[in-house]
N, C-alpha and C positions, 0 to 999 in steps of 0.2 A: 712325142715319142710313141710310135706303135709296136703294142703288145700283140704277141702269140694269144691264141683262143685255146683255154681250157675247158671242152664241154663234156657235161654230166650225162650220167644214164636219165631213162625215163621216169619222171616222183623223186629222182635222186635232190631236189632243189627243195621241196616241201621241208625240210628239216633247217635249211639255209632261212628261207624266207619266214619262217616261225623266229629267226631269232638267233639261229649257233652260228659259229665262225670258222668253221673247220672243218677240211673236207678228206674226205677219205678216198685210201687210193681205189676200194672197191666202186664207190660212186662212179667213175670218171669211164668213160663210154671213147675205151683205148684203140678204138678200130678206127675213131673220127681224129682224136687227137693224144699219140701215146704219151704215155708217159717219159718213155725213152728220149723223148725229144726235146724235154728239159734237163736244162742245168739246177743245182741248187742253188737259192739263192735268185733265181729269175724270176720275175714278174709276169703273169698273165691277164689278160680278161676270162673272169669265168662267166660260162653260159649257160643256159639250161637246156634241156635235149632239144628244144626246137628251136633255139640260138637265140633267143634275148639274153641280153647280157645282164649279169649279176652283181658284177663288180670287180672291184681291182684284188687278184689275189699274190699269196706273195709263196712262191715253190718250194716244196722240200721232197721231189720225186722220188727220192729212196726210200722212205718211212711210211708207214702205214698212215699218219694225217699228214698228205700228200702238200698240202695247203691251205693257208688261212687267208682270212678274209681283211685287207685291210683299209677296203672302201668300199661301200656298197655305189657310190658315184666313178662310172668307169674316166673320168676326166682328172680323178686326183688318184693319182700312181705316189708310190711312197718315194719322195726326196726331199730335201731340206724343206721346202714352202709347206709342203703340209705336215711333218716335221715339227715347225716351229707352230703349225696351229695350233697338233695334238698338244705341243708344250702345253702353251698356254689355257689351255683346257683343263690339264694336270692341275695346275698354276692354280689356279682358279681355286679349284675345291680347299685343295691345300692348305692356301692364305686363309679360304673362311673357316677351318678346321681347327689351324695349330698359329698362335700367335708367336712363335719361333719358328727359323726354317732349317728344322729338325724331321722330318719324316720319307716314306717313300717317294716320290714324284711320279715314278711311274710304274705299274705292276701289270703288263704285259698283257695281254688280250683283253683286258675288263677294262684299261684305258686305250684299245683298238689303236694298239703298236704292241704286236707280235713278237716278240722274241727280243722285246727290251725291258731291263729292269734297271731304275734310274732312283738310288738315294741320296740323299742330301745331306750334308753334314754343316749347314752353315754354309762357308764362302767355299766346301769343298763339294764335290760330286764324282759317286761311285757308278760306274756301269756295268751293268753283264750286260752280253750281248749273246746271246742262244739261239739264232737263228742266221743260215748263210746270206738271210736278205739282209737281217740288219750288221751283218758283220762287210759286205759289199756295203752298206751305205753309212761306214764306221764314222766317216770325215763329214759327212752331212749331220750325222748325230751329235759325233763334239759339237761343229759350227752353228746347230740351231738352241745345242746346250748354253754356249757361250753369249748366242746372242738373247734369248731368255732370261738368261739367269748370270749371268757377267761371273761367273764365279773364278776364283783362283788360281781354282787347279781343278783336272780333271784326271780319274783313274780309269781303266778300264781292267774289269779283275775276271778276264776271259779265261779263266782256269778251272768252271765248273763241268764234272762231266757229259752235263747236258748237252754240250758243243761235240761231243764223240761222235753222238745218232745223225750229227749234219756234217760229219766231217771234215770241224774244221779245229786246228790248234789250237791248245791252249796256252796263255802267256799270259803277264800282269805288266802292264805298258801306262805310263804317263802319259796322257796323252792331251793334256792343254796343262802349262802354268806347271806348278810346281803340287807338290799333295804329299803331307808328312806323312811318316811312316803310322801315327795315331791320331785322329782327327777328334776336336773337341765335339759333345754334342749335350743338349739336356732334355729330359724325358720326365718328366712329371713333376716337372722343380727339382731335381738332381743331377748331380753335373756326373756326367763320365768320360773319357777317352775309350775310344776306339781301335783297334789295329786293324786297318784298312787294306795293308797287303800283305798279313801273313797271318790275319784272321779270319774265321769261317763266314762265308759268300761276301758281304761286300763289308763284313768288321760286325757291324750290328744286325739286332733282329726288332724291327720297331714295328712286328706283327704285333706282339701280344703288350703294345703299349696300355691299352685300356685293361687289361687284366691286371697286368701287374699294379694301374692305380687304384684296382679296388681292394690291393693287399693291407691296404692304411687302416681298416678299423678291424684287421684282426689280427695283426700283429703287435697292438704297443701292447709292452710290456709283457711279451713272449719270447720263449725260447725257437727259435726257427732254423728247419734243416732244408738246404737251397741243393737240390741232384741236380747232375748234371748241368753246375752252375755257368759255366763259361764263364764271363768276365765280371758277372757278377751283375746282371740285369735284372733278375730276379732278388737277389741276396742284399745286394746295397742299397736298393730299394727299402726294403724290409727294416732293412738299419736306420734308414733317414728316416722313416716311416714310426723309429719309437721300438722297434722290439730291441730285445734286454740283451741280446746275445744270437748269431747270428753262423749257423756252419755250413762254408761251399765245399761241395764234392764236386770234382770233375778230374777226370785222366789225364790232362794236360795241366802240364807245368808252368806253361806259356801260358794258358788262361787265366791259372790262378794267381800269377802273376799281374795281372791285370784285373782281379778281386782286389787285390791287395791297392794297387795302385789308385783303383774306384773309389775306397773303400779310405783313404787317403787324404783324396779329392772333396771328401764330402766331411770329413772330421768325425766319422764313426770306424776308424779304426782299430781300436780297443775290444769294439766287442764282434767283430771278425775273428772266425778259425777258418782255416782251407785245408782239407786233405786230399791228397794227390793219388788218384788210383782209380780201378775200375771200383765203378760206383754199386755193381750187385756184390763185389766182395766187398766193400765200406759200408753198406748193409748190414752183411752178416757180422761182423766185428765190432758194429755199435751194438746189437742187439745181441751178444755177446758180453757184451762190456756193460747192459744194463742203461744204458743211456734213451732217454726218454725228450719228445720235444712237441709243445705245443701247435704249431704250423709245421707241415712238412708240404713243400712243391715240387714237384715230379715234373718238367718240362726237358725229353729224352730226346734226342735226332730220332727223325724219322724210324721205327722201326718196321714197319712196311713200305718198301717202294715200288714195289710193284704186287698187281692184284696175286700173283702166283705165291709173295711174301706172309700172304694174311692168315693162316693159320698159326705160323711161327712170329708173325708179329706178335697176334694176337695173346698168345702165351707170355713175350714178353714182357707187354701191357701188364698183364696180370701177375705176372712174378713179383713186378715194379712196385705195381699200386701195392701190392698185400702184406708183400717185406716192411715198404716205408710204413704202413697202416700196426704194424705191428712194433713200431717205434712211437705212434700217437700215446699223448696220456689221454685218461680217459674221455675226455671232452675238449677233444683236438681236432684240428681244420685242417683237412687233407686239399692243395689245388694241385686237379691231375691233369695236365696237359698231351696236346697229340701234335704234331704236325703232319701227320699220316693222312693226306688227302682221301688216300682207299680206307681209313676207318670210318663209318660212318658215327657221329656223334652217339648214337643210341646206344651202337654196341660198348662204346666208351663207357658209357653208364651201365650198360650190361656187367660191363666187366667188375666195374666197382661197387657194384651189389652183390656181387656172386664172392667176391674178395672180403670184403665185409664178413657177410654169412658164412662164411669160413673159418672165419677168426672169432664167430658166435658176437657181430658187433653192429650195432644199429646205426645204419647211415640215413644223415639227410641231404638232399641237395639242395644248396640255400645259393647258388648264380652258376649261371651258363654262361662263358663267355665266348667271342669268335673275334678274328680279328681286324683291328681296327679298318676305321675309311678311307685312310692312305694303303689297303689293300681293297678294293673295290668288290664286290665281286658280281661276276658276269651271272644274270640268273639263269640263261641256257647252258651255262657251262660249271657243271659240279665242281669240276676239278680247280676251279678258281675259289671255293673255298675248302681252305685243309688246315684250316687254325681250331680246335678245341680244347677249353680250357672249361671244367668242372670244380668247384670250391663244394666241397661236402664237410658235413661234422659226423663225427663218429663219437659214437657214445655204449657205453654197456650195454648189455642185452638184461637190462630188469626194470 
């Protein structure tokens, strides 16, 4: 197969060859090869201004990172055969990670398959597809899925907005075998169900697996308030885990419905509550109502997505942390989570001292957490890690 030549300005490669994978539309030296000449979704050779070649890149002409990188060897172009190698690469770390096959398989540029995200559910597997190359090479992705990994059934749950900026539909499509509407899964020796097609990105979030297992020696025999719980990954946890009593907040019905169901699944039913609402008014109404809880976990949706967000994130953060902090008893374990790739870790901790000191109340930080190695992350590319998660103790000021 011969590819179209995508070549760069003059030093525009120095940033390639250090390590990133992503090339912007400013770099690209449009008088030799425009942009206009591509489709999205098309494969080129990139080259550097004096024409060696760089590798196999895969187009997204409209957007400001015009292209990534998905082979630095210009002889493997992205289709099933390499495909199934990345699999197996996947494969690889995975099996020595997790002795279930419960986790991501594939998380996107830091496993050098761009614009794919591949979860596992046992004999099931979820897909997003984010990018118009891997949405053209949808039938090479099932087929190298099936042939890896033999599984069941295959979803593709192409309904995130990220598919807008490449212009392509979104839908939720079967697309091998059969794939129930909730797929079993376990995560730290606890069983849950999942809603696969009419749960948030692909049903689960099995970023913050390793966080949530370091919830086990400060929850038994606590009182614990799970924000922003969704189906209770956090919260059910916490309950197998030994604490006494357990309350999910989250605005969806359909989530906590699936608390309920987790929560079922594992035989700590009884000491589950769910309140159904926005979670900064369910705030003010415990702390109204006097109610007091030894663990509280703050793990919110993004609220920065983009950099222009981050002042008004950042206020969210802290309305967040300071509300729940003023629900702590006095020698209470605050874990405050981010998914906000644009927050940097620090200011996270900025915040929660500034929040503290507010409330005239001594914080310690006792673990940092980030997430797990079935999220990879790329070390030239920041934005591949956006998982923060802070365990602090707060205590009087005397």
């Amino acid at each position: 197969m011969s590819l179209p030549s995508l070549r760069l300005k003059a030093n525009a490669d120095r940033r390639l060859r250090a390590g990133h994978l992503w090339v912007y539309s400013n770099e690209i030296d449009v008088a030799a090869t425009p942009l206009a000449g591509f489709a999205p979704g098309d494969q080129a050779i990139l080259e550097a201004a004096g024409g060696k070649p760089l590798g196999v890149v895969a187009m997204s002409p409209n957007n400001l990172i015009c292209a990534r990188l998905v082979s630095r060897e210009v002889k493997h172009i992205l289709d099933k055969s390499l495909l199934v190698h990345r699999l197996n690469v996947c494969l690889s770390l995975r099996e020595r990670l997790f002795d279930k096959p419960f986790y991501r398989l594939v998380y996107g540029d830091s496993d050098l398959l761009p614009g794919l995200v591949v979860d596992r559910f046992g004999d099931h597997v979820v897909v997003q597809l984010a990018s118009a190359t891997m949405e053209h090479h949808k039938h090479d992705v099932v087929e190298a899925l099936v042939q890896v990994l033999k599984p069941t059934g295959i979803l593709l749950r192409n309904d995130a907005s990220s598919r807008d900026a490449e212009g392509l539909p979104r839908y939720v499509d079967t697309a091998y075998g059969q794939v129930p509407d909730w797929v079993a899964l376990e995560e730290n020796g606890v069983k849950f169900e999942a809603p696969v097609r009419e749960g948030q990105k692909t049903g689960w979030f099995y970023d913050h697996r390793m966080n949530r297992a370091r919830l086990a020696p400060y929850v038994k025999g606590k009182r614990v308030l799970d924000l922003f719980s969704y189906i209770g990954g956090w919260g059910v946890q916490a309950a197998a885990f030994g604490a006494s009593e357990v309350m999910c907040v989250d605005a969806s019905g359909f989530a906590l419905d699936g608390v309920e169901r987790n929560a079922a699944l594992n035989g700590v039913a009884e000491k589950m509550a769910c309140v159904e609402g926005d979670v900064f008014e369910a705030l003010k109404e415990l702390k109204a109502s006097e109610e007091r809880f030894d663990v509280i976990i703050t793990d919110p949706p993004a609220f920065i997505k983009r950099k222009k967000d981050l002042k008004n994130g950042e206020a969210a953060y802290r309305r967040l942390n300071e509300q729940a902090m003023r629900l702590l008893n006095k020698d209470g374990i605050l874990v405050s989570a981010s998914c906000s790739m644009h927050l940097p870790e620090d200011d996270l901790q900025n915040i929660l001292l500034t929040s503290a000191r507010h409330l005239d109340r001594n914080i310690q930080l006792l673990e940092r957490g980030s997430q797990g190695p079935d999220h990879p992350v790329h070390p030239a590319i920041h934005e591949t890690r956006y998982i923060k998660s802070l365990t602090c103790r707060l205590l009087p000021n005397s």
